[in-house]
CHARMM-style PDB file with segment names, atoms N, HN, CA, C and O in Angstrom:
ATOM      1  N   UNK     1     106.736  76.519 104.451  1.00  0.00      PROA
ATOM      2  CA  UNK     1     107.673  76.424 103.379  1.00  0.00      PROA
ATOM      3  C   UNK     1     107.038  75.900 102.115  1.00  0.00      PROA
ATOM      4  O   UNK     1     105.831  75.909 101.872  1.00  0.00      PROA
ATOM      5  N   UNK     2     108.126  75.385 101.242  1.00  0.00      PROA
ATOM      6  HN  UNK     2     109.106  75.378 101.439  1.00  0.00      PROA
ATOM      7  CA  UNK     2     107.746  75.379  99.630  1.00  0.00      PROA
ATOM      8  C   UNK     2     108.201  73.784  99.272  1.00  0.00      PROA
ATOM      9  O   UNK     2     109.247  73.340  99.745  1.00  0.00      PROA
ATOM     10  N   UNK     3     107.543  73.160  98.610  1.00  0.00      PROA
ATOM     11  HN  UNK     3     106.694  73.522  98.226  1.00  0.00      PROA
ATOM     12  CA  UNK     3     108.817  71.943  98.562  1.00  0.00      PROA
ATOM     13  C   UNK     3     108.144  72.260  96.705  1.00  0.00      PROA
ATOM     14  O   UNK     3     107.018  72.607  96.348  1.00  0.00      PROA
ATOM     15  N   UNK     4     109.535  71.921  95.785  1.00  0.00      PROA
ATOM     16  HN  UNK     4     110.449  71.639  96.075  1.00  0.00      PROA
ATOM     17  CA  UNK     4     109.855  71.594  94.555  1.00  0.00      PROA
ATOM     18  C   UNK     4     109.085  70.436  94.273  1.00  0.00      PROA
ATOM     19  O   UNK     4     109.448  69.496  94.980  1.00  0.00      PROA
ATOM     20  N   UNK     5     107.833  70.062  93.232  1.00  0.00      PROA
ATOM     21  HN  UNK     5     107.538  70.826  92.658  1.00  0.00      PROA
ATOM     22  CA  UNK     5     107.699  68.771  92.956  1.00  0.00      PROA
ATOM     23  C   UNK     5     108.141  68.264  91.595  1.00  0.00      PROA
ATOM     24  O   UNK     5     108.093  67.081  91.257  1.00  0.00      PROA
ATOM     25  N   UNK     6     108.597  69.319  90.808  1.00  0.00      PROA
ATOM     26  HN  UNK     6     108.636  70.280  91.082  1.00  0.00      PROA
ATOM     27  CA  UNK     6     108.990  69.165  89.325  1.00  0.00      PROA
ATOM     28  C   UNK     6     109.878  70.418  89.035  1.00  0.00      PROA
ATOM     29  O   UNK     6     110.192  71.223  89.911  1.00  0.00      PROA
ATOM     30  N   UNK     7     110.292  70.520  87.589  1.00  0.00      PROA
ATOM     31  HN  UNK     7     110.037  69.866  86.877  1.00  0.00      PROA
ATOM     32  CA  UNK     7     111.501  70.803  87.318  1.00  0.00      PROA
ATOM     33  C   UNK     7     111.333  71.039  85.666  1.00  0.00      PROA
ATOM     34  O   UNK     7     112.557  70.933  85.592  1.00  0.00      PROA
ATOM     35  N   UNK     8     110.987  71.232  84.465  1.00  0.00      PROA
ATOM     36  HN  UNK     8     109.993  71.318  84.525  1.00  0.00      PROA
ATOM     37  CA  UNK     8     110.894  70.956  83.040  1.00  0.00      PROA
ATOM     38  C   UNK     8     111.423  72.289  82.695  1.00  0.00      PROA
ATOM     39  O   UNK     8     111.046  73.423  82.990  1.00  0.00      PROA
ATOM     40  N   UNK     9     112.717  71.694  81.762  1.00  0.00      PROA
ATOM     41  HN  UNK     9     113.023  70.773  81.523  1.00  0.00      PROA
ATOM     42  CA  UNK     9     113.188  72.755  80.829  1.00  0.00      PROA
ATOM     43  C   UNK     9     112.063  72.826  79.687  1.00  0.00      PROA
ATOM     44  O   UNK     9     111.388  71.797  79.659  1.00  0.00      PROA
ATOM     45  N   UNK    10     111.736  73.692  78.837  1.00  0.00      PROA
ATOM     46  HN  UNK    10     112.284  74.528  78.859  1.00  0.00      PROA
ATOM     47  CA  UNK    10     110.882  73.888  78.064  1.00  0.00      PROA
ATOM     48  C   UNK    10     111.411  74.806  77.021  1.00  0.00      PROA
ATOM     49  O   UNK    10     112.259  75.643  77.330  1.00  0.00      PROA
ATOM     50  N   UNK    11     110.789  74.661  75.330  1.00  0.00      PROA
ATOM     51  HN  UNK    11     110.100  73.982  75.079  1.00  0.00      PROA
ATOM     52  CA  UNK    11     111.269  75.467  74.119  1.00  0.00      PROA
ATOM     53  C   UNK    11     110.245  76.802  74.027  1.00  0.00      PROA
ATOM     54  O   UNK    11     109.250  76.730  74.748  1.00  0.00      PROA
ATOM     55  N   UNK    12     110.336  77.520  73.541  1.00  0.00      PROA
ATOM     56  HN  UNK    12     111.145  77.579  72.956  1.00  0.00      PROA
ATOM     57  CA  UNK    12     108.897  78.505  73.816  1.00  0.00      PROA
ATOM     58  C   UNK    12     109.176  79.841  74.478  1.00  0.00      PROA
ATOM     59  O   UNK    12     110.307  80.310  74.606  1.00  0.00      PROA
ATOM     60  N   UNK    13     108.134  80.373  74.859  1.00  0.00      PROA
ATOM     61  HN  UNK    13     107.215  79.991  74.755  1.00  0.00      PROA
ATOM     62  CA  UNK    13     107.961  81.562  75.620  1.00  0.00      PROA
ATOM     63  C   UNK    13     108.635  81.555  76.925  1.00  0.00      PROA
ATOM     64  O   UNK    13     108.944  82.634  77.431  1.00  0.00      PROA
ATOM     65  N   UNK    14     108.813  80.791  77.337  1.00  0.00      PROA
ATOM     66  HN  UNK    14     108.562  79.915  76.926  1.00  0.00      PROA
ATOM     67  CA  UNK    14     109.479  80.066  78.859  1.00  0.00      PROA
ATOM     68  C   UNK    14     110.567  78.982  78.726  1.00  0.00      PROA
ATOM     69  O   UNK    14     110.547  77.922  78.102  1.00  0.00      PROA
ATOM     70  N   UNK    15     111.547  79.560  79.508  1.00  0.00      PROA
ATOM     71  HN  UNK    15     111.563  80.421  80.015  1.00  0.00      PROA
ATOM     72  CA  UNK    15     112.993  78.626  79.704  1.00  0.00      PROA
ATOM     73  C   UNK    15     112.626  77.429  80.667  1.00  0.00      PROA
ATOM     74  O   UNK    15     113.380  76.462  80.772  1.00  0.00      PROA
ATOM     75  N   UNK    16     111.197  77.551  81.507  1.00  0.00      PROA
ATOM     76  HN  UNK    16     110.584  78.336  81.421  1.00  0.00      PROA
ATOM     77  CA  UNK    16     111.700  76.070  82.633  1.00  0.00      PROA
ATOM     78  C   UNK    16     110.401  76.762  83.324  1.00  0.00      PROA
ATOM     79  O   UNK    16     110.165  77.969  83.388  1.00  0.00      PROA
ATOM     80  N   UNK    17     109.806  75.942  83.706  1.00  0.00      PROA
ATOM     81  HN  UNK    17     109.997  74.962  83.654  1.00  0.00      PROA
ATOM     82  CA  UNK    17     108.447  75.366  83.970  1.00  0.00      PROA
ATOM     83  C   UNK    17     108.942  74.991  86.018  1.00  0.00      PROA
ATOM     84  O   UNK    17     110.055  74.548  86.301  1.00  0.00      PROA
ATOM     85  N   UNK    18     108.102  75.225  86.874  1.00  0.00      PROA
ATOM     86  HN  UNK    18     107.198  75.585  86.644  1.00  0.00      PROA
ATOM     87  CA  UNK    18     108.933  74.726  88.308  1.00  0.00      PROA
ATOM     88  C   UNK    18     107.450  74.652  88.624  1.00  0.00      PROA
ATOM     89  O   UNK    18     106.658  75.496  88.205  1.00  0.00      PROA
ATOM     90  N   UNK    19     107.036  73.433  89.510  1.00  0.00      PROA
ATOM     91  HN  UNK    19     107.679  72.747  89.850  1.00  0.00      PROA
ATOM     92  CA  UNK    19     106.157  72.944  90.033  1.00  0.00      PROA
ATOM     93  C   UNK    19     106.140  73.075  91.426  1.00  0.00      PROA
ATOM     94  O   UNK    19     105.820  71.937  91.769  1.00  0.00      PROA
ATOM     95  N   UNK    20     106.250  73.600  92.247  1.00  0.00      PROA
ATOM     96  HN  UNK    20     106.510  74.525  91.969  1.00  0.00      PROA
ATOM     97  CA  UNK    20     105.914  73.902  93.767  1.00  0.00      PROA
ATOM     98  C   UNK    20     104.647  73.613  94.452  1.00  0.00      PROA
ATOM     99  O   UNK    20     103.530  73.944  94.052  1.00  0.00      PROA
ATOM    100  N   UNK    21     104.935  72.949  95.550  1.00  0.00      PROA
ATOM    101  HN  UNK    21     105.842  72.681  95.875  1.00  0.00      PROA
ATOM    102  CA  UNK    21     103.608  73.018  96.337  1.00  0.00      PROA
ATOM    103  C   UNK    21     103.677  73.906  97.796  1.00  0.00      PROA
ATOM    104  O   UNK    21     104.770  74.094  98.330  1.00  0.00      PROA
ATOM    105  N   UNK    22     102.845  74.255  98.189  1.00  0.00      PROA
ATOM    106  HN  UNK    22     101.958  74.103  97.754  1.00  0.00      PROA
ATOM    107  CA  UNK    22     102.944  74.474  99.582  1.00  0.00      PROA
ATOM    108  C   UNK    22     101.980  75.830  99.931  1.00  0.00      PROA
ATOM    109  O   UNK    22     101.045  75.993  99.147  1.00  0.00      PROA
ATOM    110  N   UNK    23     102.115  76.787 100.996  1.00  0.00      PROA
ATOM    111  HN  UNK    23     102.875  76.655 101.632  1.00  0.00      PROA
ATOM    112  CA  UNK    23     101.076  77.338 101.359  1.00  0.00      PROA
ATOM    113  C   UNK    23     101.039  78.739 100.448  1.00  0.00      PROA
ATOM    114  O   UNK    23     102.005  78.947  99.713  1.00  0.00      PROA
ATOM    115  N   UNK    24     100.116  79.550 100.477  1.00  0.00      PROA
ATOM    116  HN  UNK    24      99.331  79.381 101.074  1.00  0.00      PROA
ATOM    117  CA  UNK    24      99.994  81.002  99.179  1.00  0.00      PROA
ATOM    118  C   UNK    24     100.946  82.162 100.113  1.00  0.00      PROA
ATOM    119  O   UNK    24     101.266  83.276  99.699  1.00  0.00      PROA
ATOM    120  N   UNK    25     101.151  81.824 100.905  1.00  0.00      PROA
ATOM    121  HN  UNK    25     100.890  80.919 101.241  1.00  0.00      PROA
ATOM    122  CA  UNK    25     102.063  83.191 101.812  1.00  0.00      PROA
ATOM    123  C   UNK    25     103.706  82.616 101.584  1.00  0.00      PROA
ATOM    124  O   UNK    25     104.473  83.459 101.120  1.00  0.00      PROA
ATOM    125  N   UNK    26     104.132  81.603 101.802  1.00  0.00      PROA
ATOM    126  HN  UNK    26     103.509  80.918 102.179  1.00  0.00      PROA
ATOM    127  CA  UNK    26     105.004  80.812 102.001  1.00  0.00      PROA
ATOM    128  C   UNK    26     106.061  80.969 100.562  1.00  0.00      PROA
ATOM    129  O   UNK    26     107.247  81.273 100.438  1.00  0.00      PROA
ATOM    130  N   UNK    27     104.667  80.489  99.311  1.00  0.00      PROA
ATOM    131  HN  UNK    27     103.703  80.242  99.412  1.00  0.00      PROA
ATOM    132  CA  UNK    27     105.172  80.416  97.571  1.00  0.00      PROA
ATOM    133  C   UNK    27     105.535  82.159  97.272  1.00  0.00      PROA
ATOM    134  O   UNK    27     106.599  82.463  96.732  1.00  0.00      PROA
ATOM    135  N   UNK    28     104.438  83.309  97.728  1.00  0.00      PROA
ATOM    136  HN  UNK    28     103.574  83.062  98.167  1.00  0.00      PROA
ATOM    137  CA  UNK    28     104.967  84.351  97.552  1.00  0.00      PROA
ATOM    138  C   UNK    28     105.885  84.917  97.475  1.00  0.00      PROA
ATOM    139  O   UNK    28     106.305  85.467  96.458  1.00  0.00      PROA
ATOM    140  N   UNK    29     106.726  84.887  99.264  1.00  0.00      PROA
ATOM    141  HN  UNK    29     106.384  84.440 100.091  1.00  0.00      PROA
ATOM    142  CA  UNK    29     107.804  84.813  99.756  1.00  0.00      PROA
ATOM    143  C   UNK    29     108.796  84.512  98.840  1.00  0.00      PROA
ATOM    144  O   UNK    29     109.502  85.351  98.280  1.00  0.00      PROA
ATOM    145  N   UNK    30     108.855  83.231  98.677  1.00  0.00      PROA
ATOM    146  HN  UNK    30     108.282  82.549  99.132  1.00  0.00      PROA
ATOM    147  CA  UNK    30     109.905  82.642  98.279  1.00  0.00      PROA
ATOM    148  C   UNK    30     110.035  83.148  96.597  1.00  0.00      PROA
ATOM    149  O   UNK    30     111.166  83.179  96.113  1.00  0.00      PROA
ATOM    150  N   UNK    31     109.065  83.467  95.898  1.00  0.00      PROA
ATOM    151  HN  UNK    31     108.146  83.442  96.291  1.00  0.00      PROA
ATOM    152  CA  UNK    31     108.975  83.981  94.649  1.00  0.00      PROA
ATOM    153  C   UNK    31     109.362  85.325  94.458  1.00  0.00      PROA
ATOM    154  O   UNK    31     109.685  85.815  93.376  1.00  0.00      PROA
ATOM    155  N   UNK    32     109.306  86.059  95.839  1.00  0.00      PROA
ATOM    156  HN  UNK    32     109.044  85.661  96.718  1.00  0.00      PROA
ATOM    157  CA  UNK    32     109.818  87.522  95.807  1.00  0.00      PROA
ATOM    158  C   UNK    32     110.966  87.645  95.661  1.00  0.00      PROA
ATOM    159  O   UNK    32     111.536  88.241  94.747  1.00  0.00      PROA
ATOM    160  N   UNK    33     111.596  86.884  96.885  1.00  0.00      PROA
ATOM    161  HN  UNK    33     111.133  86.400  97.628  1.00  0.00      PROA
ATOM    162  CA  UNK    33     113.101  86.316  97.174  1.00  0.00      PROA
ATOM    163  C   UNK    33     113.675  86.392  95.808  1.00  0.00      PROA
ATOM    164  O   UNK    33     114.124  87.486  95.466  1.00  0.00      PROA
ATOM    165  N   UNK    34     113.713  85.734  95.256  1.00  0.00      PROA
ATOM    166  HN  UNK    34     113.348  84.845  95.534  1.00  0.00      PROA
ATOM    167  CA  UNK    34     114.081  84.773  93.414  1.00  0.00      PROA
ATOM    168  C   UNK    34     114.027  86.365  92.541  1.00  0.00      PROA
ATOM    169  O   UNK    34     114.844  86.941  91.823  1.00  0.00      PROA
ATOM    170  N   UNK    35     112.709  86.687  92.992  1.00  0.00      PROA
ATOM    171  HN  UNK    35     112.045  86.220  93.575  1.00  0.00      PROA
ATOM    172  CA  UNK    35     113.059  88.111  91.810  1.00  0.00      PROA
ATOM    173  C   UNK    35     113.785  89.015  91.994  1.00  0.00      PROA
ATOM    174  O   UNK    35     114.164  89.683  91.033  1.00  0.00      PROA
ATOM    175  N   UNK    36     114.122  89.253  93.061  1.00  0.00      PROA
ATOM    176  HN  UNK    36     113.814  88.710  93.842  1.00  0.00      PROA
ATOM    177  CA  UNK    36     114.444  90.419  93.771  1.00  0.00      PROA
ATOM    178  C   UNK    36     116.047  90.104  93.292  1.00  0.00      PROA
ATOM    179  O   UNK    36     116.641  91.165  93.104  1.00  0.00      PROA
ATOM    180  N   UNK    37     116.710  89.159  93.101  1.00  0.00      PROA
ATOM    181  HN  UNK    37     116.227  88.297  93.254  1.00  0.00      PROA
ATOM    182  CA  UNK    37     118.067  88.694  92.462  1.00  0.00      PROA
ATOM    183  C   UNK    37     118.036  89.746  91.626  1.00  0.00      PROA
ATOM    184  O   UNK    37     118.869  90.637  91.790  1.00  0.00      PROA
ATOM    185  N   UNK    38     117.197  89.826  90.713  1.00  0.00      PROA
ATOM    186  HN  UNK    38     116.520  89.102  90.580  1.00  0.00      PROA
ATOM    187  CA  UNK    38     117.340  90.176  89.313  1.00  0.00      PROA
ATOM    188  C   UNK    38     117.699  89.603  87.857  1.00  0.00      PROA
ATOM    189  O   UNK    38     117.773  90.272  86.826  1.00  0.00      PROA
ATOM    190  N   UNK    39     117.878  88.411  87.974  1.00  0.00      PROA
ATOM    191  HN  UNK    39     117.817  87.867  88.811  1.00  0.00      PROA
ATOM    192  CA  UNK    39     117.991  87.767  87.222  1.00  0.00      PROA
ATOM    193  C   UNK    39     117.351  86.911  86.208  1.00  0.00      PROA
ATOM    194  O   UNK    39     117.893  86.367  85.247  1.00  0.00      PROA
ATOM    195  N   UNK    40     115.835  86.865  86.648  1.00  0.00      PROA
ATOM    196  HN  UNK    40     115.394  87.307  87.429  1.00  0.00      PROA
ATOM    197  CA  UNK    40     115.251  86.057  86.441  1.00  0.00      PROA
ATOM    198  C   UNK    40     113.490  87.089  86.385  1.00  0.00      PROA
ATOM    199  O   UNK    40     113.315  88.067  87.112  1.00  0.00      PROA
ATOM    200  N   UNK    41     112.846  86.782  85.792  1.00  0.00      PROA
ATOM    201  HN  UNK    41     112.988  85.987  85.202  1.00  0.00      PROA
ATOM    202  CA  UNK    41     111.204  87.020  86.009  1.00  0.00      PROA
ATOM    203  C   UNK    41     110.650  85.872  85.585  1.00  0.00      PROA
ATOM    204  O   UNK    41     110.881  85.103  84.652  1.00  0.00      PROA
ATOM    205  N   UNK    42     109.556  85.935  86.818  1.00  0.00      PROA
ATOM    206  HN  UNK    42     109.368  86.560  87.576  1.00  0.00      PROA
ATOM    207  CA  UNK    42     108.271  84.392  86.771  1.00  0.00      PROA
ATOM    208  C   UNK    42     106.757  85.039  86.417  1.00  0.00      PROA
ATOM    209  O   UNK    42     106.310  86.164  86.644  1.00  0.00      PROA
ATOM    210  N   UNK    43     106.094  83.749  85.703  1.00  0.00      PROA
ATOM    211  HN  UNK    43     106.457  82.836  85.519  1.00  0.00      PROA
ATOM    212  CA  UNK    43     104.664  84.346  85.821  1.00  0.00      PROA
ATOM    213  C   UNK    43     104.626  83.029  86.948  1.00  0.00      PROA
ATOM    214  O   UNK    43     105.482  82.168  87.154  1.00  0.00      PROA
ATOM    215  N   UNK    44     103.159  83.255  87.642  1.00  0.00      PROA
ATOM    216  HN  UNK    44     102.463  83.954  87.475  1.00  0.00      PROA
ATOM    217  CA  UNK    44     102.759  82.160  88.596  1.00  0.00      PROA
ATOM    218  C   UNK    44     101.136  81.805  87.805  1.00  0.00      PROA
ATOM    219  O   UNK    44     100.620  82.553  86.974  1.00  0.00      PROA
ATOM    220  N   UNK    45     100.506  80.445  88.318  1.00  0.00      PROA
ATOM    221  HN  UNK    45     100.925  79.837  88.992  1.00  0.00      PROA
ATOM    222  CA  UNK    45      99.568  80.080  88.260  1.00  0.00      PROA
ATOM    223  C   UNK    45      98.585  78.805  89.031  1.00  0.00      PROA
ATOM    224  O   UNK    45      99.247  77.769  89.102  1.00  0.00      PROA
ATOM    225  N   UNK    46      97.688  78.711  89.402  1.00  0.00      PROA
ATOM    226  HN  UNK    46      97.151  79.552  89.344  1.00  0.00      PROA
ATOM    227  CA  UNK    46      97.424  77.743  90.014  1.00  0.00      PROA
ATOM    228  C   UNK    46      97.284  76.847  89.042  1.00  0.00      PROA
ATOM    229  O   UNK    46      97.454  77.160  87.863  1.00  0.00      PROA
ATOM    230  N   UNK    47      96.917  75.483  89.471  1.00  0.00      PROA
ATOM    231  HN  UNK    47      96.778  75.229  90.428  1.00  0.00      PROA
ATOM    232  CA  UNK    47      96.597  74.277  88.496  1.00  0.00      PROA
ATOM    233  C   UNK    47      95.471  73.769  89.951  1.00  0.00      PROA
ATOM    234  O   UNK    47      95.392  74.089  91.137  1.00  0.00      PROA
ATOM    235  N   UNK    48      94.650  72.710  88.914  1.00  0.00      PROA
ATOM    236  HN  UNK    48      94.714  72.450  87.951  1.00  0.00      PROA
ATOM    237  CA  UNK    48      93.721  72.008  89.867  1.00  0.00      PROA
ATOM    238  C   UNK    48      93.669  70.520  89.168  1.00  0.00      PROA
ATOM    239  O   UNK    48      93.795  70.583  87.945  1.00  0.00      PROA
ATOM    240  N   UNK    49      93.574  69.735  89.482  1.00  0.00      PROA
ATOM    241  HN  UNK    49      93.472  69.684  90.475  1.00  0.00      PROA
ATOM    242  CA  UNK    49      93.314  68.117  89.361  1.00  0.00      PROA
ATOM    243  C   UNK    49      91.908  68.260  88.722  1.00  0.00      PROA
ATOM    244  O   UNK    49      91.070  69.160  88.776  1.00  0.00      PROA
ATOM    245  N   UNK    50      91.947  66.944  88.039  1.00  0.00      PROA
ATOM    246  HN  UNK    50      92.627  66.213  87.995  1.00  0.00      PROA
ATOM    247  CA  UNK    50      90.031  67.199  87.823  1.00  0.00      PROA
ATOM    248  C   UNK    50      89.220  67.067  88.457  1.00  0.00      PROA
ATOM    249  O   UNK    50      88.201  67.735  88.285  1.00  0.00      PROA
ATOM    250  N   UNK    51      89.337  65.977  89.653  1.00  0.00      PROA
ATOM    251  HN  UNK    51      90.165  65.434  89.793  1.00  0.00      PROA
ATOM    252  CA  UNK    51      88.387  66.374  90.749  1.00  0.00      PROA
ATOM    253  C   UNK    51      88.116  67.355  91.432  1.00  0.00      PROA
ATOM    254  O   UNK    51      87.019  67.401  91.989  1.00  0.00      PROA
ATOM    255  N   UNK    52      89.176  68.548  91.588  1.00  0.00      PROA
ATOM    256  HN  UNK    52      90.067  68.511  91.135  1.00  0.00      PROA
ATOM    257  CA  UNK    52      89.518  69.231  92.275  1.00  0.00      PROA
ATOM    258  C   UNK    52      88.905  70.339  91.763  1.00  0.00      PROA
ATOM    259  O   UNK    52      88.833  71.293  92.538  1.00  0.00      PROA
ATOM    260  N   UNK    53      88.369  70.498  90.492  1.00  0.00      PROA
ATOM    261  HN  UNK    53      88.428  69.723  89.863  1.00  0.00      PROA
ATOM    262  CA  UNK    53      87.601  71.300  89.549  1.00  0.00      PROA
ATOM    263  C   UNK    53      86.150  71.074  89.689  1.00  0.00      PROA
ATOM    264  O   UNK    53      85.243  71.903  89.756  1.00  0.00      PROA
ATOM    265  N   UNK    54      86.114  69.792  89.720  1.00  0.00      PROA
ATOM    266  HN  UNK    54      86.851  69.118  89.665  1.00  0.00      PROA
ATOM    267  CA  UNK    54      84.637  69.303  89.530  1.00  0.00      PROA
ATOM    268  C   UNK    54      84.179  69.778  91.045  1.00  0.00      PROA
ATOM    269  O   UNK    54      82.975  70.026  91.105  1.00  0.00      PROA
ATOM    270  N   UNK    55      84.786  69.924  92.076  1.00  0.00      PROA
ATOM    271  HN  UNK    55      85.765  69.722  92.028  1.00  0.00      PROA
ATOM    272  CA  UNK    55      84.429  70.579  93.423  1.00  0.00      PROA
ATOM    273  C   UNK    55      83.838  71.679  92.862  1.00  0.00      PROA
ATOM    274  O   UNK    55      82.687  71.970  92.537  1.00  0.00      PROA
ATOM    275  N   UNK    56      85.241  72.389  92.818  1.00  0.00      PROA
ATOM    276  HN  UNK    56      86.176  72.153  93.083  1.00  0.00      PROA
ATOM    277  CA  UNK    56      85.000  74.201  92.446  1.00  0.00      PROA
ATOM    278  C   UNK    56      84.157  74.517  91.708  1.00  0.00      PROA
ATOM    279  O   UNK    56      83.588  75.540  92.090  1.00  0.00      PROA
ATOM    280  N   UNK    57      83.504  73.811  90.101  1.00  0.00      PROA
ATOM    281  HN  UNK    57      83.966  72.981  89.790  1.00  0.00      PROA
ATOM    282  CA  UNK    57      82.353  73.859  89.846  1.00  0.00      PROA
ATOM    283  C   UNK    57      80.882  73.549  90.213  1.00  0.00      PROA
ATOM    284  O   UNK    57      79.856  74.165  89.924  1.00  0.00      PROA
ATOM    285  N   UNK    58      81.096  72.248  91.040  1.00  0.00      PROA
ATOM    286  HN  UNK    58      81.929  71.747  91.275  1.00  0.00      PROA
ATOM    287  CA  UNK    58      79.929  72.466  91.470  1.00  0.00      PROA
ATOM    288  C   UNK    58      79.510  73.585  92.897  1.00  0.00      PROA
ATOM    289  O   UNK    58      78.469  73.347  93.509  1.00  0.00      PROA
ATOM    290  N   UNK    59      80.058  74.317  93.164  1.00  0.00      PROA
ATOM    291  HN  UNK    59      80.904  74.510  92.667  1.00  0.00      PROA
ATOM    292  CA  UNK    59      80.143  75.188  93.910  1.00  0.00      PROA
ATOM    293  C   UNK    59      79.193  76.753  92.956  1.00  0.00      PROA
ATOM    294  O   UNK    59      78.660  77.749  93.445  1.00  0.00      PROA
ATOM    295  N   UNK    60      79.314  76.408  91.797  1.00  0.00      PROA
ATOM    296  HN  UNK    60      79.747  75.600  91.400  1.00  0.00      PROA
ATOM    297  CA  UNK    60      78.689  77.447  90.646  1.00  0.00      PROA
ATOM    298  C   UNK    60      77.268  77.333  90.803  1.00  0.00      PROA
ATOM    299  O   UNK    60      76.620  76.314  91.043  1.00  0.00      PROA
ATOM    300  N   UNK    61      76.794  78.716  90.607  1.00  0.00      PROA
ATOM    301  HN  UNK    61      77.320  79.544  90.412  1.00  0.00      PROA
ATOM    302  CA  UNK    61      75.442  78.834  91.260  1.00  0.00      PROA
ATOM    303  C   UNK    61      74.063  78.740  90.214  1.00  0.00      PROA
ATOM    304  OT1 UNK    61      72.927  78.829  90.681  1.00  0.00      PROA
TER     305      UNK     61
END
């Protein structure tokens, strides 16, 4: 499953910002679900922490 960790209405290109965590099969799912309403379209994106970067870069060859 998916759990919600945030929530931000936002001014801009985007009505509301949703922070989810959980597994890449699981977030799909549940993002298909949501569109398939019709009501609504999402972009998705990952985010990484800065440590969590400084991994993934040093991984660069």
């Amino acid at each position: 499953g998916i759990t919600v960790k945030a929530v931000y209405y936002t001014v801009g290109q985007f009505d509301m910002v949703v922070i989810v965590e959980g597994n890449d099969q699981a977030a799909i799912a549940s993002l298909l679900a949501t569109n398939a309403l019709g009501n609504i379209r999402s972009q998705t994106m990952l985010a990484y922490t800065v440590d969590e970067m400084k991994n993934i870069t040093a991984m660069m060859p």
